[in-house]
Structures are given as structure tokens and as C-alpha cells.
C-alpha positions in Angstrom: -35.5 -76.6 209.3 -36.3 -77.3 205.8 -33.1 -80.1 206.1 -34.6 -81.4 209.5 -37.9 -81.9 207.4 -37.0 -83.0 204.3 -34.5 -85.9 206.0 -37.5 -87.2 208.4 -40.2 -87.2 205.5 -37.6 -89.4 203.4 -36.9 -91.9 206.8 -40.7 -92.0 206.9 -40.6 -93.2 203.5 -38.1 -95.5 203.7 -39.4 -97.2 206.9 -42.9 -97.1 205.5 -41.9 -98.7 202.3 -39.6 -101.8 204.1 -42.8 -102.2 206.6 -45.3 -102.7 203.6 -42.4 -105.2 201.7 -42.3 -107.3 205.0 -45.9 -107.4 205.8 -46.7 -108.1 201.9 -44.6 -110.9 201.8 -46.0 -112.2 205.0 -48.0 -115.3 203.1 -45.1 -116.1 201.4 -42.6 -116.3 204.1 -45.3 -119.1 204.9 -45.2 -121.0 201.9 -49.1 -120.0 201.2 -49.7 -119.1 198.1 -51.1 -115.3 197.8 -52.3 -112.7 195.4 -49.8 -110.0 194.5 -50.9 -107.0 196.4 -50.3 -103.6 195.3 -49.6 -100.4 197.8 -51.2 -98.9 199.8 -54.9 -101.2 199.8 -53.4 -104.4 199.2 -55.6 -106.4 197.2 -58.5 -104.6 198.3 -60.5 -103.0 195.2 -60.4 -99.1 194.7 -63.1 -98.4 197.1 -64.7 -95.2 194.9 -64.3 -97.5 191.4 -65.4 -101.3 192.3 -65.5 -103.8 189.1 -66.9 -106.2 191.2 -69.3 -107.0 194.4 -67.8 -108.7 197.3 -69.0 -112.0 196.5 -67.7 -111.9 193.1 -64.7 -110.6 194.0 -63.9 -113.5 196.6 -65.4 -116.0 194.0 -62.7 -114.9 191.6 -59.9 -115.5 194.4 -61.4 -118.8 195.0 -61.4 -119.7 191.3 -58.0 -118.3 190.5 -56.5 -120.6 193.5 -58.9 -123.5 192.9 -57.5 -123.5 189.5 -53.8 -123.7 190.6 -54.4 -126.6 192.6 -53.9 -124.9 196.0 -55.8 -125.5 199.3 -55.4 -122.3 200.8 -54.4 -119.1 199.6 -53.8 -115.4 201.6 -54.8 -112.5 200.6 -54.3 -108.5 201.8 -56.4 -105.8 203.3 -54.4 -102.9 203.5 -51.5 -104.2 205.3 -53.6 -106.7 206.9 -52.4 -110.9 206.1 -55.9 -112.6 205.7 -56.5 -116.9 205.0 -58.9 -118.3 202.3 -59.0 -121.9 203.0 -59.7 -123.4 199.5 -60.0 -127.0 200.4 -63.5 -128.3 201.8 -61.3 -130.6 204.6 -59.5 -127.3 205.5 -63.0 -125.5 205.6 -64.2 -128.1 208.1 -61.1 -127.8 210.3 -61.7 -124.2 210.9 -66.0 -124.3 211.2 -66.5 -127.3 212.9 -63.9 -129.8 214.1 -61.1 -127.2 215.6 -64.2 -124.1 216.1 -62.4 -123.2 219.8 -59.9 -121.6 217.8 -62.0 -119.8 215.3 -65.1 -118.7 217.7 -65.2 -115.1 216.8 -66.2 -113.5 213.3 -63.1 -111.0 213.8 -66.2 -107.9 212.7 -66.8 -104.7 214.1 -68.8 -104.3 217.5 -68.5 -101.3 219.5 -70.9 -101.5 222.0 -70.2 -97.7 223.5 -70.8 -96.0 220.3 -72.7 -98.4 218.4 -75.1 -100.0 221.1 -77.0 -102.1 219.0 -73.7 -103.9 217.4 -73.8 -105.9 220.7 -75.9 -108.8 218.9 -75.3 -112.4 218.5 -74.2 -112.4 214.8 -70.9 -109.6 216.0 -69.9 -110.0 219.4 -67.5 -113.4 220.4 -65.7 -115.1 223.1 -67.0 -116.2 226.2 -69.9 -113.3 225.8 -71.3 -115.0 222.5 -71.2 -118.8 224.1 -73.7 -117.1 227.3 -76.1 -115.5 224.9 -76.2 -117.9 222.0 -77.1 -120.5 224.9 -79.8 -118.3 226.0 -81.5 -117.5 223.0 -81.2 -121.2 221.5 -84.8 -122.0 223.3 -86.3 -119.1 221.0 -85.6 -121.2 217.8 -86.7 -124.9 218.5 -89.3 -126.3 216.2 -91.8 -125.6 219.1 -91.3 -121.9 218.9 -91.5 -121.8 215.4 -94.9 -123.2 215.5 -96.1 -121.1 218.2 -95.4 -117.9 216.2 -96.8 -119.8 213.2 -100.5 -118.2 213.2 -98.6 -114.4 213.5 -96.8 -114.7 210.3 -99.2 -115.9 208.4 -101.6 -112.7 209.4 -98.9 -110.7 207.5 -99.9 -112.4 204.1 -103.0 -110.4 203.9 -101.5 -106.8 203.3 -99.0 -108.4 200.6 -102.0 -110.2 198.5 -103.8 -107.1 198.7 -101.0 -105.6 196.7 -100.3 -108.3 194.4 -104.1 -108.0 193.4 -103.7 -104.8 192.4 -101.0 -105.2 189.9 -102.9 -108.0 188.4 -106.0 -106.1 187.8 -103.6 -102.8 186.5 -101.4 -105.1 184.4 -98.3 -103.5 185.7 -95.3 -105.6 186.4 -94.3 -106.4 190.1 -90.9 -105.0 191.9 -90.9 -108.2 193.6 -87.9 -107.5 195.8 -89.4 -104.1 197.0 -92.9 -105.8 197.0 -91.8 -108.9 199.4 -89.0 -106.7 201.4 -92.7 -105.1 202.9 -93.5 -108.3 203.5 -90.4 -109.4 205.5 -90.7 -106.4 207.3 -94.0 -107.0 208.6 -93.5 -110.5 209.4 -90.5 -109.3 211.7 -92.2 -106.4 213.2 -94.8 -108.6 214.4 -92.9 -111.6 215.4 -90.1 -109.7 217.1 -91.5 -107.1 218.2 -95.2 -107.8 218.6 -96.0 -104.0 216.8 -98.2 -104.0 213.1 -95.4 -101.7 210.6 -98.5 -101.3 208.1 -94.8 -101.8 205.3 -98.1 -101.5 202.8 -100.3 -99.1 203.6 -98.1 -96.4 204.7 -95.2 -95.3 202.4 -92.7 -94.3 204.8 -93.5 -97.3 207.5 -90.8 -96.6 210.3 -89.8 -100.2 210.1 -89.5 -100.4 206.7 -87.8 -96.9 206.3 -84.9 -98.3 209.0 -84.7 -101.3 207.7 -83.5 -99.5 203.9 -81.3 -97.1 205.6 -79.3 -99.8 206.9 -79.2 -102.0 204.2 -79.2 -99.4 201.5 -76.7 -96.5 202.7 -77.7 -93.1 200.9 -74.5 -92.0 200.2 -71.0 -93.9 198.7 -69.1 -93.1 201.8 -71.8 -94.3 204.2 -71.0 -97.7 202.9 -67.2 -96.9 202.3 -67.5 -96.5 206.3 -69.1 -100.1 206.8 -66.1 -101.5 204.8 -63.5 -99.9 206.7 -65.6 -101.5 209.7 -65.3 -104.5 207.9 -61.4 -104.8 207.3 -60.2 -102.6 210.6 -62.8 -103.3 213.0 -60.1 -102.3 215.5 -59.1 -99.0 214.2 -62.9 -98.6 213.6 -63.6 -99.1 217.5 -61.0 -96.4 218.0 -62.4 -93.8 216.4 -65.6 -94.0 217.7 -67.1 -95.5 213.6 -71.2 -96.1 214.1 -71.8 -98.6 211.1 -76.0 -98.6 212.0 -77.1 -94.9 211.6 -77.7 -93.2 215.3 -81.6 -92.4 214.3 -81.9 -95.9 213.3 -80.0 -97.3 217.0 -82.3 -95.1 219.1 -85.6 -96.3 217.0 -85.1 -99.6 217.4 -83.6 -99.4 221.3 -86.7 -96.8 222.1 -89.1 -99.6 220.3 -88.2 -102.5 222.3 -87.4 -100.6 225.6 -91.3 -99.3 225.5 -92.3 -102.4 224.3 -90.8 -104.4 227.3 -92.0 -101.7 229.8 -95.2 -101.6 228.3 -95.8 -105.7 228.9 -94.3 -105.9 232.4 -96.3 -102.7 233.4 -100.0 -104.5 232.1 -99.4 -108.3 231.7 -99.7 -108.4 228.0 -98.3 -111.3 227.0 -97.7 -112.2 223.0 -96.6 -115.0 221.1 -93.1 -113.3 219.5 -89.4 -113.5 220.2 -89.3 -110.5 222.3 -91.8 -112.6 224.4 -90.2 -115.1 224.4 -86.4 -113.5 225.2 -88.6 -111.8 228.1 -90.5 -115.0 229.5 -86.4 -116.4 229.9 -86.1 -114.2 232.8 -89.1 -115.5 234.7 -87.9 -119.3 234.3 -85.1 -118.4 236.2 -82.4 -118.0 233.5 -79.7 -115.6 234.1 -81.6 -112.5 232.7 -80.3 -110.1 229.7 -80.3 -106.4 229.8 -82.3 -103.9 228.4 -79.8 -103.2 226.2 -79.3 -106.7 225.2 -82.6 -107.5 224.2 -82.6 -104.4 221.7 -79.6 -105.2 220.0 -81.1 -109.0 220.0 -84.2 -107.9 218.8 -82.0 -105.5 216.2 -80.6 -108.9 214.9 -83.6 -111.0 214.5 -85.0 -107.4 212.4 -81.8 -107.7 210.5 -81.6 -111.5 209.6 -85.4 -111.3 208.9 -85.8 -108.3 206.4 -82.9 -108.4 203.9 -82.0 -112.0 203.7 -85.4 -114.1 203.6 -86.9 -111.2 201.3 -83.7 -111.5 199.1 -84.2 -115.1 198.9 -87.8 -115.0 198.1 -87.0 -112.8 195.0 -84.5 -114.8 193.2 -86.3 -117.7 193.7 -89.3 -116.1 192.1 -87.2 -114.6 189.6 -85.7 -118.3 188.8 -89.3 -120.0 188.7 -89.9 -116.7 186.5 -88.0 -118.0 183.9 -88.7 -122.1 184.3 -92.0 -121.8 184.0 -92.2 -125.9 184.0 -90.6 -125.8 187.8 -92.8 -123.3 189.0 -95.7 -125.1 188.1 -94.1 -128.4 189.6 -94.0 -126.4 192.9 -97.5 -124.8 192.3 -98.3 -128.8 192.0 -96.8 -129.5 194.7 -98.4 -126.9 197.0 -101.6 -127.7 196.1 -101.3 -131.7 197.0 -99.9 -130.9 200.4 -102.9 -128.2 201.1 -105.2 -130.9 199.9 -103.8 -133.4 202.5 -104.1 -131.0 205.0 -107.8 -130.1 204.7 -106.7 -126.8 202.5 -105.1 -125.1 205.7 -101.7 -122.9 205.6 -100.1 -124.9 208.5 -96.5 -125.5 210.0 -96.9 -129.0 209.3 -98.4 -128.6 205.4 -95.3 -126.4 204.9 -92.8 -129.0 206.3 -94.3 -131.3 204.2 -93.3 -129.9 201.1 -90.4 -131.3 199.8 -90.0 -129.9 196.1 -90.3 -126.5 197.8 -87.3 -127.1 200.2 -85.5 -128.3 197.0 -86.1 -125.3 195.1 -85.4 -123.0 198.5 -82.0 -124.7 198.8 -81.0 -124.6 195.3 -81.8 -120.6 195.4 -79.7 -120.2 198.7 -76.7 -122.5 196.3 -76.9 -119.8 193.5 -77.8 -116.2 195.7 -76.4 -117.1 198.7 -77.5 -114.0 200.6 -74.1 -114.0 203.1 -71.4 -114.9 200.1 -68.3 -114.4 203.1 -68.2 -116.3 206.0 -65.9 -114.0 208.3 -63.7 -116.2 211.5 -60.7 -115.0 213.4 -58.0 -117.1 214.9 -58.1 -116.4 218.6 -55.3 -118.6 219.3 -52.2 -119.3 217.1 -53.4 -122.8 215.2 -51.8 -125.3 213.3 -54.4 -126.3 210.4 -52.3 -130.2 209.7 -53.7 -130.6 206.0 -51.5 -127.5 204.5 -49.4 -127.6 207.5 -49.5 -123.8 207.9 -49.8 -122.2 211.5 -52.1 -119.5 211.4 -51.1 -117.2 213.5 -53.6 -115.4 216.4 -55.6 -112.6 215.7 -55.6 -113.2 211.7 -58.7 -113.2 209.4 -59.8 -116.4 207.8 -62.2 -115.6 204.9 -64.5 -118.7 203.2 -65.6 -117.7 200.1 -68.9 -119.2 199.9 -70.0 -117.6 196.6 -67.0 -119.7 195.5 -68.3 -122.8 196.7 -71.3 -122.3 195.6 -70.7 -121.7 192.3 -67.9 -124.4 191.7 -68.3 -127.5 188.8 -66.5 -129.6 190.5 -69.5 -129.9 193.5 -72.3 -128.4 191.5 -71.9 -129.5 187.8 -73.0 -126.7 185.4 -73.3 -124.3 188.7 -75.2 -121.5 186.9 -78.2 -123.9 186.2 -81.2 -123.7 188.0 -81.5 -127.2 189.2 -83.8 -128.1 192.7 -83.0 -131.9 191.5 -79.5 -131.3 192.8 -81.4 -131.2 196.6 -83.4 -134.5 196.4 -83.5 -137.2 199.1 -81.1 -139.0 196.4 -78.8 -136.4 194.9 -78.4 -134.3 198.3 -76.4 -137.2 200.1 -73.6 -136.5 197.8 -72.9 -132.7 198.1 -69.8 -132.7 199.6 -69.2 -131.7 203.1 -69.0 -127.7 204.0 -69.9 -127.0 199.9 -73.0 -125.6 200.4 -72.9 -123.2 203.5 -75.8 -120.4 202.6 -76.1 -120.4 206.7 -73.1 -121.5 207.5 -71.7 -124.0 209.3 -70.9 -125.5 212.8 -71.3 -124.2 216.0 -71.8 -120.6 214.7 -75.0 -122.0 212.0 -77.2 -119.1 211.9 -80.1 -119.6 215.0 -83.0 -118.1 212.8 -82.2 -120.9 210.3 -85.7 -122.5 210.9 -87.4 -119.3 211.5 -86.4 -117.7 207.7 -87.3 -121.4 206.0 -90.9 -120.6 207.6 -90.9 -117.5 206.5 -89.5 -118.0 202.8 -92.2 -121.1 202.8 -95.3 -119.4 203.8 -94.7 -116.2 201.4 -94.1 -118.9 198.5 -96.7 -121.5 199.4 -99.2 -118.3 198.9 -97.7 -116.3 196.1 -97.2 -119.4 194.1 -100.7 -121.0 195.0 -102.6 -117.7 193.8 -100.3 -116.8 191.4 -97.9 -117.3 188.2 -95.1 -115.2 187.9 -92.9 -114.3 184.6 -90.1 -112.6 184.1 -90.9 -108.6 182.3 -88.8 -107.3 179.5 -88.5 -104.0 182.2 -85.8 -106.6 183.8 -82.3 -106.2 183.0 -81.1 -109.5 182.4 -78.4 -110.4 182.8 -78.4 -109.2 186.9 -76.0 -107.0 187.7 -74.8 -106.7 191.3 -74.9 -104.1 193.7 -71.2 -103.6 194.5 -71.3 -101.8 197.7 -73.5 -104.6 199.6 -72.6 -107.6 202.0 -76.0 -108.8 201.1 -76.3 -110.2 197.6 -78.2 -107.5 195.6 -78.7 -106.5 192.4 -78.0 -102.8 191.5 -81.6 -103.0 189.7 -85.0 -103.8 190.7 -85.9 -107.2 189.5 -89.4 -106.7 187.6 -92.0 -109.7 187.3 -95.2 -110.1 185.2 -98.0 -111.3 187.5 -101.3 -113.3 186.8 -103.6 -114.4 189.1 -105.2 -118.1 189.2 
């Protein structure tokens, strides 16, 4: 028995160790340059000792291969072969001009044991082309202004607590301090419901929103990157990436919210009105079930990413003290013209604002990965490599971002690179912080409002600096998709 034993575990070894030599040489059989992976992850990072976050990490592959000349590169998970197009003409190819080939993100979404992963950003095919062209009337410019006069009620909580660390001379946790905010704004516009993020400590809203975003434990998020690089095994086994509490709090919300409005005729103007009002124009109507996990997305794109955006551009003003009064200048010129009001027209009007906006979105991209999948085998005719169905293209965006030869001196903060001028001649799918083609994130316009009416207020009342209780230089959190630092960023505040 022992024999019988001994001889299988030693086949099994054998066969296990020919399997991994084939499938690691998989990019090179293709003439595709690749990183030499080590067994068992890959090139995946020790997942209990990471050096780096994920968008450093896929900035450093981009650099490396950038470096080398190459327009492409592959890379491991496990025994998985995934594509990093390098080149910005092979970037296009894949987002934009051959998109039918690349029209899913290739992430986790398991519907049966993860309802709420049935959302816009995950799901693909034929299924993502039906929703995304039912929920494209939510975000037009006229929707956005609709919803205009509800966002800007939320301000009033957050000045309230800016004014009391000015009078107690206590520095700011601005990314705590406008992730409240953010939470409000998307409680109200989504969901029509107040989450009071400021008056009440554990706010339901708020409370969800960290839980997700913030997993209390290592292995929670270990779990989310498994999701993340086996979605299919993770389907299998039945993985729930959202907590359950968090998946029945949000269903429950918007399920008693819907009820509650067809029941008594309340109508409001939000985007769970506005999802709801599609029914009764006569287009095909969505289920229960999606509208939460809709509603779950919109809470999603809305709380971490706008709030993270926000800080670091407070942060960066922080320190240029000379740009955040241009801004300051700015808003108070545009107000002026517009009789003093807050409107949706002041705030498109500022110019030096957007600059600023889009040079924070350069440096912290909040998404660093932009995640495709080949549905159909593809022949991508700059490198000349076929990329084979069902395999993981990966776009470093951090990369991008942060590379000299399209942003000179990258890790300057520098709006002037976003002028009318300058902006013309960023080079095509370089700058991505929402992505790009037909998958462009559809709250674009709804987080520039957001990120513009927190600003134009902060800024206007307000001068921020940088406190010494910051850790400079930012370190990053290593276990989030979101970009995040590990620390709270801390701000000195006056007011004006």
C-alpha cells in the first residue's frame, strides 16, 4: 500500500511539475516577452507579505517592459497566462477600436451567492450591452442637473464639521472627513434616504460602505483577490466578495424604498427614481434585484473613489499653497459671474478646477488596473500576437500615468499639463483614470459634480495645509484595488 502510495504521489509530482513548465512558458512559446514566474503563484506577490500595492506592483511591470522597448508583455497568476499591452496603439486596439472582442472585464460575479455582484461594472456579454443601454438616460447632463440641488443639501453637515476643527485647532482627517461626505451625497442621490455619515458615529451607510472597502481581517481581502485572479474557481465554491450583512442591507434598502414609492406616489429627484420612472416610459423594466445591485454600484463608485479623489487633491493644494489659491481665485470669479450661487452651470464653468481635478485623477488614479477578457480568440496586428479566448488582458494605468515619456517629470503636481493648450497633446489612451471606450465609466459626469461641488465649497471657505501628523512620504495600502494610503492623511485647516 505504502508502494501503491508513494508511486502515485511521485506521478502527481511529475505531472504537476511538466504542467506548470508548459503553462509557464506559455508567453514565450508566443514570442511575448514575460516576467519569470516562480511556482506555485506565478508572479503573483506572497499574498500574507506584499512589498507593494497593486498599482505599484503593475507600474513596475510596466516600467520594467517599457524600458526594454517591448509593446506587450505577459505575465502569470498562478498558472493563469495574462496580457499587459505596453504600447498606447495596442491599448487602443483592445478599448476602443476591436472592444467586441474585449467586452467583459473577465471579474468575479456570482449572482446566486453574491446577489449584489450582478452590477454594471462586473457582469458582461450581451447582459451588460441591455443594462448599460438602460441606465445611459440616468447620466446625461440633464440628470446631472436635476439632482444638482440634492447634493448640494449634503454640504451643510460636512461644513458643520470643518468649523469645528477650525475653532479647536485640531488637524483634519480629510479622507475620513470627506468619505462622510461622499456617503451622504450617494445616500441621498441613489437612494433618496438622509445617512446623517456626521451626526451619528456608526451611520449604517457609512458603516457598509467601510466594511467593503476596508476588510477587517487579512484574509477577507486575501478572499477578494482570489476573486480577482480565479473568478471562475471563486464562482464554484460559492466565494461572497461583498459581506452577506452588507448584501441584505443594501437589497432590503432599496426593495423598501421601491415599495414604499409605488405604494404612496412619492416621487424624488435620485437615480433610484430615475432607474424606476424607466419602467413607466415603457422601457423593458429591471428586476428588483437589478435595481439593488445597480443601486449597490452607484453607492460603490460614489463613496470610495470621488472621496479618494477629493483628498489627494486637497492634500496636493496642501502643499502648493500658490495653486490652491489660484483655484480659491478662480472659484470666487465664477460665483461672482453667477450672482454668488453654487450652481451646475458656475461649476462647469471652472476651468482651473477641472485642470487641477484631472491632474489628481493622472497622479491617484483611484482604479490603477483596467481589467478586459478576450471573449473571442484575437489577432492584435501591431505585435502580431493572437490572444487566445478566455485570457486576461491587464492595462496598467498607474503605469501610464506615471510615465516621462507622456507626462514629463510625472511625480510633479502640474494642472498646467490639462489646459485648453497642453491637453491636445496627451497622447491617445495615456491618461485613462475612467477608462476608456465603450466600457468609460457612466457616473463619469456624476463624480466630476460631486468632486466640484465639495471643492468649490471647501476651497471657497477654507485653506488647507499639510500637518506634520502626516506621514509624508504616502505610503500605500497594499491590500486595496482602490488607491489608498495605509495612513490617514492629516490637514491643518483655517477658515476665511
Amino acid at each position: 500500500m505504502a508502494f501503491v502510495v508513494s508511486v502515485f504521489l511521485t506521478l502527481f509530482v511529475i505531472v504537476t511539475t511538466i504542467y506548470f513548465k508548459w503553462m509557464y512558458s506559455y508567453w514565450k512559446r508566443r514570442n511575448v516577452p514575460q516576467l519569470p514566474p516562480s511556482f506555485p503563484l506565478g508572479n503573483v506577490e506572497n499574498p500574507f507579505n506584499r512589498k507593494f500595492s497593486h498599482g505599484e506592483w503593475f507600474a513596475l511591470v510596466y516600467k520594467t517592459f517599457k524600458e526594454r522597448g517591448a509593446k506587450h508583455a505577459g505575465i502569470y497568476f498562478i498558472a493563469s497566462p495574462n496580457y499587459v499591452p505596453i504600447a498606447p496603439e495596442v491599448i487602443k486596439n483592445i478599448m476602443q477600436k476591436d472592444f467586441s472582442h474585449f467586452v467583459e472585464r473577465g471579474l468575479y460575479c456570482n449572482e446566486t451567492d453574491d446577489p449584489l455582484s450582478g452590477n454594471l461594472f462586473l457582469i458582461g456579454g450581451q447582459r451588460w450591452r441591455n443594462l448599460r443601454t438602460k441606465l445611459t438616460p440616468t447620466f446625461t447632463s440633464g440628470k446631472m442637473k436635476m439632482m444638482f440641488e440634492t447634493l448640494v443639501e449634503c454640504i451643510n453637515p460636512m461644513d458643520a464639521a470643518i468649523t469645528s476643527y477650525c475653532i479647536s485647532k485640531e488637524p483634519v482627517d480629510i479622507k475620513d472627513t470627506l468619505a462622510r461626505f461622499t456617503t451622504d451625497v450617494i445616500g441621498s442621490c441613489a437612494f433618496g434616504l438622509e445617512c446623517n455619515s456626521f451626526k451619528t458615529a456608526d451611520a449604517a451607510f457609512r458603516n457598509h460602505g467601510q466594511r467593503i472597502f476596508s476588510p477587517e481581517t487579512k484574509v477577507k481581502a486575501l478572499i477578494g483577490l482570489f476573486a480577482l485572479i480565479s473568478p471562475k474557481w471563486a464562482n464554484r465554491l460559492g466565494v461572497s466578495v461583498f459581506p452577506k450583512e452588507s448584501s441584505s442591507f443594501f437589497f432590503n434598502v432599496v426593495k423598501d424604498t421601491v415599495n414604499y414609492r409605488r405604494e404612496s406616489g412619492v416621487h424624488r429627484k435620485d437615480m433610484l427614481q430615475i432607474v424606476m420612472d424607466l419602467q413607466e416610459a415603457g422601457v423593458e423594466s429591471l428586476t428588483i434585484e437589478e435595481i439593488a445591485a445597480q443601486a449597490f454600484v452607484f453607492f460603490l463608485a460614489g463613496f470610495e473613489t470621488s472621496s479618494t479623489t477629493m483628498t489627494f487633491c486637497l492634500y496636493e493644494l496642501g502643499i502648493n499653497s500658490d495653486l490652491q489659491e489660484k483655484v480659491r481665485e478662480e472659484i470666487n470669479r465664477v460665483l461672482e459671474q453667477h450672482d454668488g450661487k453654487l450652481t451646475y452651470e458656475a461649476i462647469m464653468d471652472m476651468k482651473y478646477m477641472t485642470q487641477v481635478i484631472d491632474e489628481t485623477l493622472r497622479k491617484y488614479p483611484p482604479g490603477t488596473l483596467l481589467p478586459r477578457k478576450c471573449v473571442d480568440d484575437y489577432f492584435e496586428p501591431i505585435t502580431g500576437v493572437t490572444i487566445e479566448k478566455g485570457t486576461k488582458v491587464l492595462i496598467p494605468v498607474l503605469g501610464l500615468h506615471m510615465d516621462p515619456e507622456y507626462f514629463p517629470d510625472p511625480e510633479k503636481f502640474d494642472p498646467d499639463r490639462f489646459s485648453e493648450e497642453n491637453k491636445r497633446n496627451i497622447v491617445p489612451f495615456t491618461y485613462m483614470p475612467f477608462g476608456e471606450g465603450p466600457r468609460i465609466c457612466i457616473g463619469m459626469r456624476f463624480g466630476m459634480m460631486q468632486i466640484k461641488v465639495g471643492l468649490t465649497h471647501l476651497l471657497k471657505h477654507y485653506s488647507f495645509a499639510v500637518s506634520s501628523k502626516t506621514n509624508i512620504p504616502l505610503t500605500w495600502d497594499k491590500y486595496s484595488f482602490i488607491i489608498s494610503t495605509e495612513d490617514p492623511i492629516w490637514l491643518d485647516v483655517r477658515k476665511l
